[in-house]
N, C-alpha and C positions, 0 to 999 in steps of 0.2 A: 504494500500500500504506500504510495506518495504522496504526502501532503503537500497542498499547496496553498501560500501565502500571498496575500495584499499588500506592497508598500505603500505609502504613501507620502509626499510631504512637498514645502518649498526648495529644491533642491537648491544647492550653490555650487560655484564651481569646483570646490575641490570636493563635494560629495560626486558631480558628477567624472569627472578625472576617476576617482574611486571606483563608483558603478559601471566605466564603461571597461573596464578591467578583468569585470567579473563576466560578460558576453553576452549580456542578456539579451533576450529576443524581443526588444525595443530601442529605439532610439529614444538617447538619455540626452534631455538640455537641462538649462540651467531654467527654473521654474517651478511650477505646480504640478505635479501628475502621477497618478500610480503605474503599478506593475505589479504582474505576478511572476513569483516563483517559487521552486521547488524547496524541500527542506534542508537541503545541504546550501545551497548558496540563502535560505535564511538563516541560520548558524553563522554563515563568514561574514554578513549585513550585522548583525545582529552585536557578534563579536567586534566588530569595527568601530562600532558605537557603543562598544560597553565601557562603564566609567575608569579603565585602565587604558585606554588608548587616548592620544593626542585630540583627532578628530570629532567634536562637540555634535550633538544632534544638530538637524534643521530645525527651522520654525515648521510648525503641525505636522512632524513625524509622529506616522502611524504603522501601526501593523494587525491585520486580520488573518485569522486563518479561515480561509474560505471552502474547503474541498479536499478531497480526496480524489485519487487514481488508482485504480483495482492490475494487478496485474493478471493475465489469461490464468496464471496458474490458481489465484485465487477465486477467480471466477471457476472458475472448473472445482474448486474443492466442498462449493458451496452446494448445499441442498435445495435452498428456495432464493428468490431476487426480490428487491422493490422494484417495480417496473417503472424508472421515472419517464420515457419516452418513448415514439416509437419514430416511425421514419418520416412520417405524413402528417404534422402539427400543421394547423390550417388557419385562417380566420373564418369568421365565427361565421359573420352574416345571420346572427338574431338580430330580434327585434329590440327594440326599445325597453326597458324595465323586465326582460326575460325573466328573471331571476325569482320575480314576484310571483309571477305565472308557473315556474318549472321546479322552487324551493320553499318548503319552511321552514323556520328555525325557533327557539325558544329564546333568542335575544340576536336580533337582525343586525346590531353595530356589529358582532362579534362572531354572527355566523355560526353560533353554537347550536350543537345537537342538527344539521344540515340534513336536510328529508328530500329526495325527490319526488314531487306529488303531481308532475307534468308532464310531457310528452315536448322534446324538443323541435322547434321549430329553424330549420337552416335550408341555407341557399342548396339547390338539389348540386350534388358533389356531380363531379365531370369524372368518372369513375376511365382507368387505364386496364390493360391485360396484365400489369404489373402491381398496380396499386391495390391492396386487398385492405387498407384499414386506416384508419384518418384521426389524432384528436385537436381538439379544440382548444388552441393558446391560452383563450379567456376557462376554460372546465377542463383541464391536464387530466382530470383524473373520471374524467369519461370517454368507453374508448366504444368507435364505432366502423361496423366491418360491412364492407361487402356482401349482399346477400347471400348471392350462390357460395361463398367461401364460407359463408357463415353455415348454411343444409349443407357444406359436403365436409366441412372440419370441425366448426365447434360445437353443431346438433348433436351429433354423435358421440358425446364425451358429457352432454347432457346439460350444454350451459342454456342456460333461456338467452332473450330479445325482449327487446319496448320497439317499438315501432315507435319511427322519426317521421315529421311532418315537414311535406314541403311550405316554405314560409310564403310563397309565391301566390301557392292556388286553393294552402290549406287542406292540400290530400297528405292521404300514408304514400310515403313513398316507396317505391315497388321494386327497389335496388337498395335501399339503407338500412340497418338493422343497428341499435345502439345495444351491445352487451349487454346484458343483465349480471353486474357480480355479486356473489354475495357475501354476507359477513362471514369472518373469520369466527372458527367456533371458542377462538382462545383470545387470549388479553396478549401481547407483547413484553418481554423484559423490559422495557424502555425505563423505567424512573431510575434515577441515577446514571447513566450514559450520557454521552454528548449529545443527543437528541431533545433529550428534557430541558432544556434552556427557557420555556417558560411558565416555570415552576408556580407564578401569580395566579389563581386562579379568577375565571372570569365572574362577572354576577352569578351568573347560571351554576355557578361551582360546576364549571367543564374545565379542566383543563387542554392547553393546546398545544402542540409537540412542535419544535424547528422544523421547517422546512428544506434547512441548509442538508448537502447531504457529507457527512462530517468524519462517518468512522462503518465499522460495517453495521450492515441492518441487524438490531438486536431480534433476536429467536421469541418464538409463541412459548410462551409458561407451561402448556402442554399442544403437546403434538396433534395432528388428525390429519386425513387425506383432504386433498384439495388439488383442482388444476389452478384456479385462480381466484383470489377470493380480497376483499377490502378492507384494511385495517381496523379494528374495533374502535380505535384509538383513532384521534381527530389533530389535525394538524394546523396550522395557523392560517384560519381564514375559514374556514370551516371543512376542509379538503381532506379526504381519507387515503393513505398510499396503498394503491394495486400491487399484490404479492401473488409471487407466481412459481410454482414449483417444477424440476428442472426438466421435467417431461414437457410440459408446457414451455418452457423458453422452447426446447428442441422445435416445436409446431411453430413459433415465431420463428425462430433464424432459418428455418428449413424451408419456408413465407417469406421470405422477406420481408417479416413487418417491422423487426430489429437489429440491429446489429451487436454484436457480440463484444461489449465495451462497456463501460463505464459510464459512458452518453447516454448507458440506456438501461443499464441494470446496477445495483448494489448489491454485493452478496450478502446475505446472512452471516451471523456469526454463531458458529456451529459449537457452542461451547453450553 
């Protein structure tokens, strides 16, 4: 796993004389700007500004850690993934105040306890012989197939559909099929992990888990079969993460609905 890091700050010139030393894959002036990089060249940043060296921080030096990089091997060791992507993130082309129409919640600022009670309304997709699945920039975390791929691969494994509406003319549309997933039968290790970051809880006493994807996906408190199924657990904004067990990635990579990276999967942590 690679961590990767945020700088930031007003650089000056001997910070960037410094930086441009170390090779990074940006062009360094003298000014405002971040960059990211790995954990070995933040150790040498880091060390370079620690209060034993000459060289004094900038004005608004910052540092974040933003992310992770899975390596094949780790991916491969893993059991199940959080599905954060797939290949065909699209715009939306809903209507106006969708949300109202498609969601309810028990405290609307905060998105908590988030219900689908609607049938989504979108621009009828321009479907390819290659495109088999599509989600939505503004809803990440609803994902919608193809029909005929949907009766010849995920009928059969026994997932349901909600039928999508064309926003046009107000019919079901007779190519789009949005998933039905369902909840997971277990709760997540998550409290205590780098995920729990927003430990405050809301009015609603829900709490709501990072979004960032920071370390590997913590494991279910107890196990059970699943192709794909929704996190118990509610993450900021009211968004639940899609997890998918590694029989199921095989049907996406072997589809082309994902690719086999970190772009698109998190492993579990098998512990």
């Amino acid at each position: 796993m690679i961590k990767r890091y945020l700088f930031s700050a007003d650089w000056r010139k001997e910070d960037v004389e410094f930086l441009k030393s170390l090779k990074i894959n940006r062009k360094i002036d003298v000014g405002f700007f971040g960059f990211n990089v790995d954990q070995e060249t933040h150790n040498v940043i880091m060390e370079n500004y620690s209060n034993n060296t000459p060289l004094t921080k900038p004005k608004s030096f910052n540092v974040q850690f933003t992310g992770v990089t899975f390596s094949k091997k780790e991916l491969d060791n893993a059991s199940f993934y959080n599905l954060i992507g797939t290949g065909f993130p699209v715009g939306n082309g809903l209507p106006k105040n969708y949300k109202k129409q498609i969601f309810s919640y028990d405290n609307e600022d905060y998105k908590v306890n988030r219900t689908q009670i609607g049938l989504f309304r979108i621009k009828k997709p321009k479907w390819t012989n290659k495109r088999k699945n599509f989600t939505l920039h503004s809803e990440w975390d609803k994902m919608f197939f193809k029909k005929d791929f949907y009766q010849e691969v995920l009928a059969p494994l026994g997932l349901n559909y909600l039928d999508v509406i064309n926003h046009s003319t107000g019919e079901v549309l007779s190519d789009t099929i949005q998933l039905e997933i369902p909840l997971a039968q277990s709760n997540l290790k998550i409290n205590n992990t780098l995920y729990d970051l927003y430990s405050t809880e809301t009015p609603c006493g829900k709490k709501q888990y990072s979004q960032q994807h920071l370390d590997f996906f913590p494991n279910f408190e107890n196990l059970f079969e699943f192709h794909i199924c929704y996190s118990r657990e509610e993450f900021l904004g009211g968004y639940k993460r899609i997890i998918i067990s590694k029989d199921f990635c095989k049907i996406l990579l072997d589809n082309n609905v994902i690719e086999y990276d970190s772009n698109h999967l998190i492993p579990f942590d098998n512990s």
